[in-house]
ZAVOVEX-791537 format. One record per residue: x, y, z of N, C-alpha, C in turn. Coordinates in steps of 0.1 Angstrom, whole numbers, plus 2048, in hexadecimal, padded with zeros to 3 digits. Layout:
<sites>
n.xx->X | n.yy->Y | n.zz->Z | ca.xx->X | ca.yy->Y | ca.zz->Z | c.xx->X | c.yy->Y | c.zz->Z
...
</sites>
This chain:
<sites>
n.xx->84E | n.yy->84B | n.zz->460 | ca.xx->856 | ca.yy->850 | ca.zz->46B | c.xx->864 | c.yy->84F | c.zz->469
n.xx->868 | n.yy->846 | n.zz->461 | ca.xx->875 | ca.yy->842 | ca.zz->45E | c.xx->87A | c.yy->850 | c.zz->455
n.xx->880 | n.yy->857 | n.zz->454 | ca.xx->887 | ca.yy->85B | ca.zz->447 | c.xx->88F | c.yy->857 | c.zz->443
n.xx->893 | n.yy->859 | n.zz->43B | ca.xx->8A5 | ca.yy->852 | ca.zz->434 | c.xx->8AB | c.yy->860 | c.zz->432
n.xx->8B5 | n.yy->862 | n.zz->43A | ca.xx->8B8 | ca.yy->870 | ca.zz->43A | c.xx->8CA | c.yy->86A | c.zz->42F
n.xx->8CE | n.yy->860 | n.zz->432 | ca.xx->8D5 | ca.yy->860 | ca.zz->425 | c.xx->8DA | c.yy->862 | c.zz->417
n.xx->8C8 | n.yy->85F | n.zz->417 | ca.xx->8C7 | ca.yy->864 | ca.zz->409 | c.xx->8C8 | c.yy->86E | c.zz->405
n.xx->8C1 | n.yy->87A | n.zz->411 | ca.xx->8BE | ca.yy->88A | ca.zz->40B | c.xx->8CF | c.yy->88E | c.zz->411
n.xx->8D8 | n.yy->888 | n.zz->419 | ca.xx->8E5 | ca.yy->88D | ca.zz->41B | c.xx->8EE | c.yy->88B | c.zz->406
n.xx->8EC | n.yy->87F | n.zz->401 | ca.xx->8F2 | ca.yy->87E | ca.zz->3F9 | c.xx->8EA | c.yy->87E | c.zz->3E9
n.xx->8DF | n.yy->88A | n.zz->3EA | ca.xx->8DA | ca.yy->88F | ca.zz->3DD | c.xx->8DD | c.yy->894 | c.zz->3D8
n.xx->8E2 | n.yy->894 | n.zz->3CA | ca.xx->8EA | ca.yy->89A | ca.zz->3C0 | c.xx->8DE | c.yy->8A1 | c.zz->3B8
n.xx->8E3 | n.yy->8AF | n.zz->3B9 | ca.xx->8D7 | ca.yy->8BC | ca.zz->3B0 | c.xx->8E0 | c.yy->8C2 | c.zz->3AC
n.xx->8DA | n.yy->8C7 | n.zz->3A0 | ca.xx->8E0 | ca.yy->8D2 | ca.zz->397 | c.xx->8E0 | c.yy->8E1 | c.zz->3A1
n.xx->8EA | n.yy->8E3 | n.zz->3A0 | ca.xx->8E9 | ca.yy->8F4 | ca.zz->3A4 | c.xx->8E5 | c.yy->8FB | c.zz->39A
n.xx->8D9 | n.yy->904 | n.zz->3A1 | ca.xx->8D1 | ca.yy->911 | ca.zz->397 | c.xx->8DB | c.yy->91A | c.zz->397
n.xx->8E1 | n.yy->91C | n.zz->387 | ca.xx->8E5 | ca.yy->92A | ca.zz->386 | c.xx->8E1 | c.yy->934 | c.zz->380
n.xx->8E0 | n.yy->93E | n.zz->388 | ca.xx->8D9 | ca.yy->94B | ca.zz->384 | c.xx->8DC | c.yy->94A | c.zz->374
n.xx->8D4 | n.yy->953 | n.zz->36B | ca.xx->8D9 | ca.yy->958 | ca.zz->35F | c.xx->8E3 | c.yy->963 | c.zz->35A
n.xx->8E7 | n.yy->969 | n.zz->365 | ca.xx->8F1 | ca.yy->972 | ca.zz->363 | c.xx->902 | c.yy->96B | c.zz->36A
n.xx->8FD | n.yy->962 | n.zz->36F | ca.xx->90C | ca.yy->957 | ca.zz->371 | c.xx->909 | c.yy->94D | c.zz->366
n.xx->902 | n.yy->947 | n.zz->362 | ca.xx->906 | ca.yy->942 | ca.zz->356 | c.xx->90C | c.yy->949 | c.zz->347
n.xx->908 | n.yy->956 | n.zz->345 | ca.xx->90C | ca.yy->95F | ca.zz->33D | c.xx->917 | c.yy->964 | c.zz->343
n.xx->91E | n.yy->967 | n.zz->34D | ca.xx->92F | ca.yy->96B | ca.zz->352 | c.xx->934 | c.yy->95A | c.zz->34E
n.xx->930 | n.yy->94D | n.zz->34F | ca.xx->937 | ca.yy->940 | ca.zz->34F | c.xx->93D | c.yy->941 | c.zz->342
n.xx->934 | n.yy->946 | n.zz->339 | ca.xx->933 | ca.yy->942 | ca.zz->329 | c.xx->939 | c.yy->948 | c.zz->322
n.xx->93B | n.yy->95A | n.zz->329 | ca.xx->942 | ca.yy->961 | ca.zz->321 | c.xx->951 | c.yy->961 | c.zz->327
n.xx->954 | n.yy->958 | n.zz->333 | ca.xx->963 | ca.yy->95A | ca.zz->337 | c.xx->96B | c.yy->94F | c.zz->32D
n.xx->95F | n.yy->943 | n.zz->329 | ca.xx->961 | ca.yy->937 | ca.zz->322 | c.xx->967 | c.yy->93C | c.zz->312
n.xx->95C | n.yy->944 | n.zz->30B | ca.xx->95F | ca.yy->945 | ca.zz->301 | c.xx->96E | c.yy->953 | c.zz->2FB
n.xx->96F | n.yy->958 | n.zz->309 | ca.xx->979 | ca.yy->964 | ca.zz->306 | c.xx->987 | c.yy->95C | c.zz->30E
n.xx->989 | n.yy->954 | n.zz->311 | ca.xx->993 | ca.yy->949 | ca.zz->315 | c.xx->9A1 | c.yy->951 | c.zz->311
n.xx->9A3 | n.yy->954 | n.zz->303 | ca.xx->9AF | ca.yy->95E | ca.zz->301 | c.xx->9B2 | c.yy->968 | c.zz->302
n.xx->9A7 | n.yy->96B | n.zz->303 | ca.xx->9A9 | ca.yy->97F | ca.zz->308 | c.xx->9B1 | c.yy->986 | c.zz->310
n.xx->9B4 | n.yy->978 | n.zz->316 | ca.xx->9BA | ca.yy->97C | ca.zz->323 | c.xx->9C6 | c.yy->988 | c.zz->324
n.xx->9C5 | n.yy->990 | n.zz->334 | ca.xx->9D2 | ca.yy->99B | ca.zz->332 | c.xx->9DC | c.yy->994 | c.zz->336
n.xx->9DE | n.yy->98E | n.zz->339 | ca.xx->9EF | ca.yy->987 | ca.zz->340 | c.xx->9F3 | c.yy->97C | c.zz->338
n.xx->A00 | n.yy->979 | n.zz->338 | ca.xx->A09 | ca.yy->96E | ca.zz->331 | c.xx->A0D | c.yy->979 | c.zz->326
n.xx->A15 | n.yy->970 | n.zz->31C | ca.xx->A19 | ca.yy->976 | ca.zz->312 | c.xx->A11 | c.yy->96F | c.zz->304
n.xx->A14 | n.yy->979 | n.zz->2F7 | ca.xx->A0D | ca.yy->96F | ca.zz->2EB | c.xx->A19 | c.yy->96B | c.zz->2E7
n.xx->A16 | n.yy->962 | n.zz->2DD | ca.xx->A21 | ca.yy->956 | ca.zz->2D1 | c.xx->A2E | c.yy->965 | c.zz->2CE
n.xx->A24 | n.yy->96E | n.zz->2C6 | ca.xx->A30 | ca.yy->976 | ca.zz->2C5 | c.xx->A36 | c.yy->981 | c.zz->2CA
n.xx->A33 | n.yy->983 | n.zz->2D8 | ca.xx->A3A | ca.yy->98A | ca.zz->2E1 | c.xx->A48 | c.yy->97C | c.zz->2E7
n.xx->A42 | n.yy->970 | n.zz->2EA | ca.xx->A4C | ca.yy->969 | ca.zz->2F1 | c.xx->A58 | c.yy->968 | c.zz->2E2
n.xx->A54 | n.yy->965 | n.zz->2D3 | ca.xx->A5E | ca.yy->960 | ca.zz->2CB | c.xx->A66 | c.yy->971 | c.zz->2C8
n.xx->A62 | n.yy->97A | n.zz->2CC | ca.xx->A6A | ca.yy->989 | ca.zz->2C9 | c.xx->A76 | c.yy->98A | c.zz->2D6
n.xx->A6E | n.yy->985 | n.zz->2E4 | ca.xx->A7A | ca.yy->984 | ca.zz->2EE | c.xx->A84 | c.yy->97D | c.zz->2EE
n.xx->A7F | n.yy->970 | n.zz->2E6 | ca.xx->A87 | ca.yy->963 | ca.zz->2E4 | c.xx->A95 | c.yy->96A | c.zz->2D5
n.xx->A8D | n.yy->96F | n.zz->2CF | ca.xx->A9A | ca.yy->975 | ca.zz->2C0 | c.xx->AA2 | c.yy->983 | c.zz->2C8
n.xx->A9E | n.yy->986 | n.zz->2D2 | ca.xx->AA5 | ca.yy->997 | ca.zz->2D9 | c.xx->AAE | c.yy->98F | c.zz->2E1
n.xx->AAC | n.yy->986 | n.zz->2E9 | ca.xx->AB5 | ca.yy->97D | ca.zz->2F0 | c.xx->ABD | c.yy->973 | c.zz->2EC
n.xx->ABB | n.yy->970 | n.zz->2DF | ca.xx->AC6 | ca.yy->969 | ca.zz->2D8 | c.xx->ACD | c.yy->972 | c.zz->2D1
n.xx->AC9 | n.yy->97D | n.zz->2CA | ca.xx->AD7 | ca.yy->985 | ca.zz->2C4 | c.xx->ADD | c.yy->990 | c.zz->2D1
n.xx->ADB | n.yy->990 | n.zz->2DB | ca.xx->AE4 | ca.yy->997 | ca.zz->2E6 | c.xx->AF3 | c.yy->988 | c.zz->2EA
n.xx->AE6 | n.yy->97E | n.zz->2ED | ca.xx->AF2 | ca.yy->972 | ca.zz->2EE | c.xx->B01 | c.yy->973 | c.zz->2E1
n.xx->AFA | n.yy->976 | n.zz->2D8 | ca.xx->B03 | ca.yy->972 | ca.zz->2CA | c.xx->B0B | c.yy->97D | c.zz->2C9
n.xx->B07 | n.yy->990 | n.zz->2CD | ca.xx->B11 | ca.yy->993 | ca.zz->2CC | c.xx->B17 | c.yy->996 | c.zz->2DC
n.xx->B16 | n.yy->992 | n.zz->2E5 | ca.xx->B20 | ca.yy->98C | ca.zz->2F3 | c.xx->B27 | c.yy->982 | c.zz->2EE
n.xx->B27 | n.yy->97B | n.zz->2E8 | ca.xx->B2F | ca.yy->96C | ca.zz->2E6 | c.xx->B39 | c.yy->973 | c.zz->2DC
n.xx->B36 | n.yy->97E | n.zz->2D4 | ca.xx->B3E | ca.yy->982 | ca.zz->2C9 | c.xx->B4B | c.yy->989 | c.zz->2D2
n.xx->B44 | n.yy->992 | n.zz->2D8 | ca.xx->B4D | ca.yy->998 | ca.zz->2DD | c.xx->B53 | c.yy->999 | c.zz->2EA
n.xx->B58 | n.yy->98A | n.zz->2F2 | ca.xx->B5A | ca.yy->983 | ca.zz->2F6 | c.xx->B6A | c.yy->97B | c.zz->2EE
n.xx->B62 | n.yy->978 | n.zz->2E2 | ca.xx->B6D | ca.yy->971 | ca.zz->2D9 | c.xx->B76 | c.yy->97B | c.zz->2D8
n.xx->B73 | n.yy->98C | n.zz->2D0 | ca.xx->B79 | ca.yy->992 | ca.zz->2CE | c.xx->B87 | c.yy->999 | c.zz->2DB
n.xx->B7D | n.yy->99B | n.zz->2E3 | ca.xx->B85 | ca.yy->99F | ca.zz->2ED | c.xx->B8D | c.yy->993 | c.zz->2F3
n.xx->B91 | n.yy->98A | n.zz->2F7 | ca.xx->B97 | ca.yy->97C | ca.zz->2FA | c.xx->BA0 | c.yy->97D | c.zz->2EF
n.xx->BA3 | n.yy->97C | n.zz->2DF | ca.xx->BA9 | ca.yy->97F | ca.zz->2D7 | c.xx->BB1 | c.yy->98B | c.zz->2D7
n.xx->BAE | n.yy->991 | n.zz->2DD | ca.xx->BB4 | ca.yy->9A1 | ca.zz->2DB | c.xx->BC0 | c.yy->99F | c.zz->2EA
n.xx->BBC | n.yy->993 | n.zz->2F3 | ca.xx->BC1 | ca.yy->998 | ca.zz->2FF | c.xx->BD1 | c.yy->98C | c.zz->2FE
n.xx->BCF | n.yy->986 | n.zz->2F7 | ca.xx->BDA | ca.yy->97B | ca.zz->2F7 | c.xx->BE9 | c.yy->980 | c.zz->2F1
n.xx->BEE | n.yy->97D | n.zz->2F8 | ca.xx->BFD | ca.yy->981 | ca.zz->2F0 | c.xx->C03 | c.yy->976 | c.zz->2E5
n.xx->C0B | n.yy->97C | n.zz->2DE | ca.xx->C11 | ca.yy->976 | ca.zz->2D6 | c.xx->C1F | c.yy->973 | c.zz->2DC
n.xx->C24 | n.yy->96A | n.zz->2D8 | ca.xx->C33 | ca.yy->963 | ca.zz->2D9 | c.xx->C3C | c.yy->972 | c.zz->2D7
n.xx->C3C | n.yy->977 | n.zz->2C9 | ca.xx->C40 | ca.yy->982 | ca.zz->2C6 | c.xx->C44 | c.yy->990 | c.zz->2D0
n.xx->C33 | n.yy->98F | n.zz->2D8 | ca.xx->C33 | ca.yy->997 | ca.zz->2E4 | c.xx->C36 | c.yy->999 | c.zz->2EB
n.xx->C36 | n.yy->98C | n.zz->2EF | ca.xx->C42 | ca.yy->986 | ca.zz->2FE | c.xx->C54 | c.yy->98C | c.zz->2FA
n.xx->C57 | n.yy->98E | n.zz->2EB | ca.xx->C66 | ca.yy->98F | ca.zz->2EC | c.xx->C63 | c.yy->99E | c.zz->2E9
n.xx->C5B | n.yy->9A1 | n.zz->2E1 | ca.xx->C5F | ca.yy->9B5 | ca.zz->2E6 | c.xx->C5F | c.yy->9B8 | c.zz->2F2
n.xx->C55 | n.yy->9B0 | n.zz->2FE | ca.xx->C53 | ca.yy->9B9 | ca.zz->30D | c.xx->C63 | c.yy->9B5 | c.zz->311
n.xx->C6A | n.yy->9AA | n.zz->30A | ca.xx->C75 | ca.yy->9A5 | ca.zz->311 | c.xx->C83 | c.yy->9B0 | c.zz->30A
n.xx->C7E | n.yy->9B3 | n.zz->301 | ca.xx->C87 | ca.yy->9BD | ca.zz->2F8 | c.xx->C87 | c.yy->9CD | c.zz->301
n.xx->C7B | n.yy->9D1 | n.zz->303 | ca.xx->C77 | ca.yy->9DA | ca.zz->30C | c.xx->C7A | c.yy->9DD | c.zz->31A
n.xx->C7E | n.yy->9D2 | n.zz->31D | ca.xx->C80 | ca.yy->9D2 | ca.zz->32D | c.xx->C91 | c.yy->9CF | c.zz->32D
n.xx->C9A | n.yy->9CE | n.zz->322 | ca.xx->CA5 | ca.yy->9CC | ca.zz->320 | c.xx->CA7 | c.yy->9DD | c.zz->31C
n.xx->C9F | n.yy->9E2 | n.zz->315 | ca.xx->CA4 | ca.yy->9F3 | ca.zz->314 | c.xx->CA3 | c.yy->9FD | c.zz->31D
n.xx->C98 | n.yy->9F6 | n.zz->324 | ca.xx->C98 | ca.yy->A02 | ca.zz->334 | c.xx->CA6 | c.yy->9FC | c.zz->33C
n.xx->CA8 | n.yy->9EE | n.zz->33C | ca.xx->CB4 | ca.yy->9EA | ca.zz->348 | c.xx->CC0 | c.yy->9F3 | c.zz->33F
n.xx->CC2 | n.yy->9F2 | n.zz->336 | ca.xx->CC9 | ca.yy->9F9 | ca.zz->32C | c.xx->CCE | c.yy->A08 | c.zz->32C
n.xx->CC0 | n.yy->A0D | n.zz->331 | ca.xx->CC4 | ca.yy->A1C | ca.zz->334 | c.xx->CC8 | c.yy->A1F | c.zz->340
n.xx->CBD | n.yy->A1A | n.zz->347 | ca.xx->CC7 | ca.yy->A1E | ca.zz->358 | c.xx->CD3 | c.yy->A16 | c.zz->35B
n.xx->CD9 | n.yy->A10 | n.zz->350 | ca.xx->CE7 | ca.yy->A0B | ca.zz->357 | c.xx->CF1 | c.yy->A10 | c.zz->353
n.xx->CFA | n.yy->A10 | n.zz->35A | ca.xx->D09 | ca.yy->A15 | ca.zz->358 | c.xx->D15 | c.yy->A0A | c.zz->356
n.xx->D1E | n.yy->A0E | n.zz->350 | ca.xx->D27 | ca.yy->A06 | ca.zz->34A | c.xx->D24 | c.yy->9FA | c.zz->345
n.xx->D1E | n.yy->A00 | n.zz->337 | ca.xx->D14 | ca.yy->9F3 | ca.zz->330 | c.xx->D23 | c.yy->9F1 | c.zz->324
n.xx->D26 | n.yy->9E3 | n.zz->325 | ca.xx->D2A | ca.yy->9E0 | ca.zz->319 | c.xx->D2A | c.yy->9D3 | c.zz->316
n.xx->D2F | n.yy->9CC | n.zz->309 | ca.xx->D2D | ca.yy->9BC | ca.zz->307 | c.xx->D3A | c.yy->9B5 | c.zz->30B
n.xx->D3C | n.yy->9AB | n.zz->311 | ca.xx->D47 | ca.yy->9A4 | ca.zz->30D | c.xx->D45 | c.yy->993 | c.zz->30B
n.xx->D4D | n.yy->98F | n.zz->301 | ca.xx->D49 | ca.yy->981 | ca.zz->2FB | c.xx->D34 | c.yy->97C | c.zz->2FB
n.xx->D30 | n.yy->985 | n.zz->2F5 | ca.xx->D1F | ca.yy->984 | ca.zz->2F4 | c.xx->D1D | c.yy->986 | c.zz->2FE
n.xx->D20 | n.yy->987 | n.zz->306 | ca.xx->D18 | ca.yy->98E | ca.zz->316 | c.xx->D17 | c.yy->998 | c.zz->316
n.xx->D0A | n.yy->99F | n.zz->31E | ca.xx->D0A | ca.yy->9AC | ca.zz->31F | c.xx->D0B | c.yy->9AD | c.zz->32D
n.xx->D15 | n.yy->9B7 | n.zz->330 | ca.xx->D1B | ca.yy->9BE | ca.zz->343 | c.xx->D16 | c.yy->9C9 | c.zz->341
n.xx->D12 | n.yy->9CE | n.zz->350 | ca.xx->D0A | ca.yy->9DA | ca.zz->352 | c.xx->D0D | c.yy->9DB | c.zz->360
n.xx->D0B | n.yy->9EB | n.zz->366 | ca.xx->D0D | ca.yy->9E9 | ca.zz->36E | c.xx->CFF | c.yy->9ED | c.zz->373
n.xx->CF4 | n.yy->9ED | n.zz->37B | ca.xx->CE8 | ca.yy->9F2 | ca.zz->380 | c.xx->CE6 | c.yy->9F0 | c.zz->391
n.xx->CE0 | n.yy->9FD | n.zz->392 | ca.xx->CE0 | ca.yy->A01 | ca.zz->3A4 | c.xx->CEA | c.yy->9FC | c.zz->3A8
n.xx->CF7 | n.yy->9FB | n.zz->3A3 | ca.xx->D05 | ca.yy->9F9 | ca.zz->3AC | c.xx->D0A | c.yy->9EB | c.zz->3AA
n.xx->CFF | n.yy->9E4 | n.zz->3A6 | ca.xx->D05 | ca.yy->9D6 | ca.zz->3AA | c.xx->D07 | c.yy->9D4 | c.zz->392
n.xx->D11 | n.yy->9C9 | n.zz->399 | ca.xx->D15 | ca.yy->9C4 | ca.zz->38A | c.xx->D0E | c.yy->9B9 | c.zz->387
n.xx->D07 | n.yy->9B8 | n.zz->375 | ca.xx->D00 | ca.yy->9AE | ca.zz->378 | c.xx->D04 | c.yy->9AA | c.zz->361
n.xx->CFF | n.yy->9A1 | n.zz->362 | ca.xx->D01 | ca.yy->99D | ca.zz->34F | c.xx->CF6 | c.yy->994 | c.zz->34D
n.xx->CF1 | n.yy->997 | n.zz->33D | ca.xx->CE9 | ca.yy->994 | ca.zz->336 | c.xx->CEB | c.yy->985 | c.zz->32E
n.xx->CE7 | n.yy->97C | n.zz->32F | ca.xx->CF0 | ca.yy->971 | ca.zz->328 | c.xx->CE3 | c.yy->968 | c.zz->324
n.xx->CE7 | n.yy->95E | n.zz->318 | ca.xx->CDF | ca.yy->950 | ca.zz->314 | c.xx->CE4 | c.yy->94A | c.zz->31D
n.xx->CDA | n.yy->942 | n.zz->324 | ca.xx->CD9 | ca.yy->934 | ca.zz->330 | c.xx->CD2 | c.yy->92B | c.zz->32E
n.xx->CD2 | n.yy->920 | n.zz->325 | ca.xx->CCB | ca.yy->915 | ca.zz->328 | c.xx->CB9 | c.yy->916 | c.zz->31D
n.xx->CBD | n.yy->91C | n.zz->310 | ca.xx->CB1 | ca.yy->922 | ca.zz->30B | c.xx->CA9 | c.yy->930 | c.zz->30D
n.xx->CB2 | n.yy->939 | n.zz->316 | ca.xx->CA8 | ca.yy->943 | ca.zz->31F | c.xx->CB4 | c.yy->94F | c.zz->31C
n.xx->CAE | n.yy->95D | n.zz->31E | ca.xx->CB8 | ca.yy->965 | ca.zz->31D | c.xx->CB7 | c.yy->96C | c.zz->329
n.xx->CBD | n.yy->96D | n.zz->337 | ca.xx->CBB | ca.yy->96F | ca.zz->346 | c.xx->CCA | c.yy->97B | c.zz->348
n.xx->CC5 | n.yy->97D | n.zz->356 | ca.xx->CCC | ca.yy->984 | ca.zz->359 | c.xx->CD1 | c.yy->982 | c.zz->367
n.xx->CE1 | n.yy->983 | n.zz->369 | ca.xx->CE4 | ca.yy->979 | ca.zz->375 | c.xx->CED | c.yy->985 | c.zz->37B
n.xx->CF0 | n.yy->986 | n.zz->389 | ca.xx->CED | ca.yy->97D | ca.zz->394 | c.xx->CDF | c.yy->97B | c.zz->391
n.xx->CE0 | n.yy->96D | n.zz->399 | ca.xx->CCB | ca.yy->96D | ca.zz->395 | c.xx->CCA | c.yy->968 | c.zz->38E
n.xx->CBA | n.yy->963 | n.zz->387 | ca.xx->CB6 | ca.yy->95D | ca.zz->37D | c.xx->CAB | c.yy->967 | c.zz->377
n.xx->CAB | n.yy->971 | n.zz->374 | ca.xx->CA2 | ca.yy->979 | ca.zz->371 | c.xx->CA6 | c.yy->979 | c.zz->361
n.xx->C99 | n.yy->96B | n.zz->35D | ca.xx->C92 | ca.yy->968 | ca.zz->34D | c.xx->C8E | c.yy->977 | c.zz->346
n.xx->C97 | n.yy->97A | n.zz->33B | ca.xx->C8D | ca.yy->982 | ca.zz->331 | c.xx->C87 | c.yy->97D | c.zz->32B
n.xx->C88 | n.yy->970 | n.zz->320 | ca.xx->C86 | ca.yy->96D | ca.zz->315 | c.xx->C8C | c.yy->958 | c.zz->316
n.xx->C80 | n.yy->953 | n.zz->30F | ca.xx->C83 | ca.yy->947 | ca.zz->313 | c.xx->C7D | c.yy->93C | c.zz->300
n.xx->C85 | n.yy->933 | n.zz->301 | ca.xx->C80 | ca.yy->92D | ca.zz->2F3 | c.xx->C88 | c.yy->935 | c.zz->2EA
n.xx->C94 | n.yy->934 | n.zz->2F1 | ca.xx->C9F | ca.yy->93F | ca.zz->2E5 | c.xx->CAA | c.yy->932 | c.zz->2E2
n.xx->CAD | n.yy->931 | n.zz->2D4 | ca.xx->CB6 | ca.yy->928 | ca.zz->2D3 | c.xx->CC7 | c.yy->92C | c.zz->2D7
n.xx->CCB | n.yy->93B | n.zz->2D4 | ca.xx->CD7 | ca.yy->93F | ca.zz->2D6 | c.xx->CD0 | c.yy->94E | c.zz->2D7
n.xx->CDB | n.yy->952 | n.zz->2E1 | ca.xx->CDB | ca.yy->965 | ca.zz->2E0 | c.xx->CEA | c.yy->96E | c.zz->2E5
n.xx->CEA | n.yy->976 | n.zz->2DA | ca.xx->CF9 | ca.yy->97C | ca.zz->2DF | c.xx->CF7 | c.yy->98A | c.zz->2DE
n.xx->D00 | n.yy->990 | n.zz->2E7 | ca.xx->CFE | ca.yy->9A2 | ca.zz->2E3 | c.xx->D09 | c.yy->9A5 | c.zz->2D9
n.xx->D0D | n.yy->9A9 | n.zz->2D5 | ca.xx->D16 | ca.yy->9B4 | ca.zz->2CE | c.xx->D14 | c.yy->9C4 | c.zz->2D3
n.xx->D27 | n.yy->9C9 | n.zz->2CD | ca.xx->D22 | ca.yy->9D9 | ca.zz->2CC | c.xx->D2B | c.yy->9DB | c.zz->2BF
n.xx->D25 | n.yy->9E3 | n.zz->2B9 | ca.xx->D25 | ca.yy->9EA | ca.zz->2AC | c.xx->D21 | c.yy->9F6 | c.zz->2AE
n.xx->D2B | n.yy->9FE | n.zz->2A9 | ca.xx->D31 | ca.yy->A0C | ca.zz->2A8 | c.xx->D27 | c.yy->A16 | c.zz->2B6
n.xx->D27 | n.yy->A10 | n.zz->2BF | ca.xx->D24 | ca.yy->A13 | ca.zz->2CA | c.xx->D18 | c.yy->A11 | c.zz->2D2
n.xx->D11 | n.yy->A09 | n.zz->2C7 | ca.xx->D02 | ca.yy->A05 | ca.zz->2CE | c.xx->D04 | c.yy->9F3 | c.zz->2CD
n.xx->CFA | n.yy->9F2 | n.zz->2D7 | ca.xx->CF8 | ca.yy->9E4 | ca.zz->2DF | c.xx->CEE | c.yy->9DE | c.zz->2D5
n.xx->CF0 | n.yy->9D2 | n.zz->2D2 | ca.xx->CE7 | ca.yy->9CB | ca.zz->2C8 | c.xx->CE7 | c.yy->9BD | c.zz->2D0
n.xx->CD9 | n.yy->9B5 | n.zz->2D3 | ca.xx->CD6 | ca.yy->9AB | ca.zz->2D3 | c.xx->CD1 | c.yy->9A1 | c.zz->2CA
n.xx->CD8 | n.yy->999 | n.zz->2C5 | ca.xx->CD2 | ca.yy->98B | ca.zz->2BB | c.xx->CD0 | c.yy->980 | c.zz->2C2
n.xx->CC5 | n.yy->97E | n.zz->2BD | ca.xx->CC4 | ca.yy->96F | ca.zz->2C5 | c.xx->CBB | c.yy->96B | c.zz->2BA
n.xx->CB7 | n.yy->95A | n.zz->2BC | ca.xx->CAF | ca.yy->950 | ca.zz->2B5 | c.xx->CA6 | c.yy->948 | c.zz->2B8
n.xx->C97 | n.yy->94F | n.zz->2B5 | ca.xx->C8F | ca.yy->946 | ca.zz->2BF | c.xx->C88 | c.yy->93F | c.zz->2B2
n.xx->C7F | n.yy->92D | n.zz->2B3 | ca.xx->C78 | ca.yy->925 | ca.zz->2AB | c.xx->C80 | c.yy->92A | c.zz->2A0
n.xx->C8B | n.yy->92B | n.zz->29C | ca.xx->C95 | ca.yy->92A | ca.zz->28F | c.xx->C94 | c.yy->933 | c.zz->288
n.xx->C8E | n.yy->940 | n.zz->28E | ca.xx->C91 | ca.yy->94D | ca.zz->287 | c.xx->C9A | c.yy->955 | c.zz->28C
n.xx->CA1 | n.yy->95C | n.zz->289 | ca.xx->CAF | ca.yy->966 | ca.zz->28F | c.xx->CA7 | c.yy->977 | c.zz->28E
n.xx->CA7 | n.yy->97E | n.zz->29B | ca.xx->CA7 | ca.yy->98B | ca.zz->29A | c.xx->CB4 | c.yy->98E | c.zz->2A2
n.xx->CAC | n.yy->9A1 | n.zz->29B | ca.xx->CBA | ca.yy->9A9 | ca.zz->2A3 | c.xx->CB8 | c.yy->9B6 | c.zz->2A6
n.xx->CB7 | n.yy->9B5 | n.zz->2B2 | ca.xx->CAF | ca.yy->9C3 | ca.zz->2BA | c.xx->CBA | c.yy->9CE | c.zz->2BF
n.xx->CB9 | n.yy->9DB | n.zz->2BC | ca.xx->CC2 | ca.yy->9E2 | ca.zz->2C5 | c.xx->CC0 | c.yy->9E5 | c.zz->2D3
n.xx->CC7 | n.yy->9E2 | n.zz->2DA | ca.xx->CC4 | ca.yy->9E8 | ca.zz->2EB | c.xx->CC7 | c.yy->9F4 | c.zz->2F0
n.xx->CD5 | n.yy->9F9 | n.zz->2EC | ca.xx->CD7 | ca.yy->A07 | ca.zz->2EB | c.xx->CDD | c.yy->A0F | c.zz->2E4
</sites>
């Protein structure tokens, strides 16, 4: 009259499986790589070499352009040469006296001079050119010539 219902709560049986789920178990077991999704060894190491040479040539050209964009010291005194030939043109009563250059421009009087390592233009302090050791104008047989000396080399540009 007793049962032990215990027991039959905590009996451990094999589950019957059909023979057509043991044959789907066996063949998902043995075809394990078949699989359609993920990638293989050599799809991932082909993405891995397409993505390292795009890196290598961005980094190239990068360097290149960054190099191409920097000015030279040199540069800085042509833009300063250049912006001395336009004030040059539109001024009136350009001439030198004792290395200075006088000009007159939009009405007001203004001169070109060495100050303090820099070649500026005053009233004002408007820097053309700076890391100049000396700079003087001259005129010769009617055109305006600038010499100056920058890091211990001497040029000599014409202005007009």
């Amino acid at each position: 009259m007793f049962r032990n219902r215990s027991a039959e709560r905590f009996s451990f049986q094999k589950p019957v499986l059909s023979v057509e789920r043991r044959r789907n178990t066996l063949t998902c077991l043995l075809n394990k790589g078949d699989r359609t999704n993920g990638f293989s060894l050599a799809e991932a190491l082909l993405a891995l070499l397409i993505t390292a040479m795009a890196a290598s040539l961005i980094t190239m050209q990068t360097g290149i352009l960054s190099s191409g964009l920097s000015l030279h010291e040199d540069s800085q005194e042509q833009f300063a040469i250049l912006q001395l030939r336009e004030l040059a043109a539109a001024s009136r009563n350009l001439h030198v006296e004792n290395g200075v250059l006088e000009l007159e421009h939009n009405g007001k009087h203004e001169s070109i001079s060495a100050d303090r390592g820099r070649l500026v233009k005053k009233p004002g302090y408007e820097i053309f050119m700076e890391e100049i050791d000396w700079a003087v104008f001259r005129q010769e047989k009617g055109v305006i010539v600038l010499e100056y000396s920058s890091h211990g080399q001497t040029q000599t540009w014409q202005i007009r």
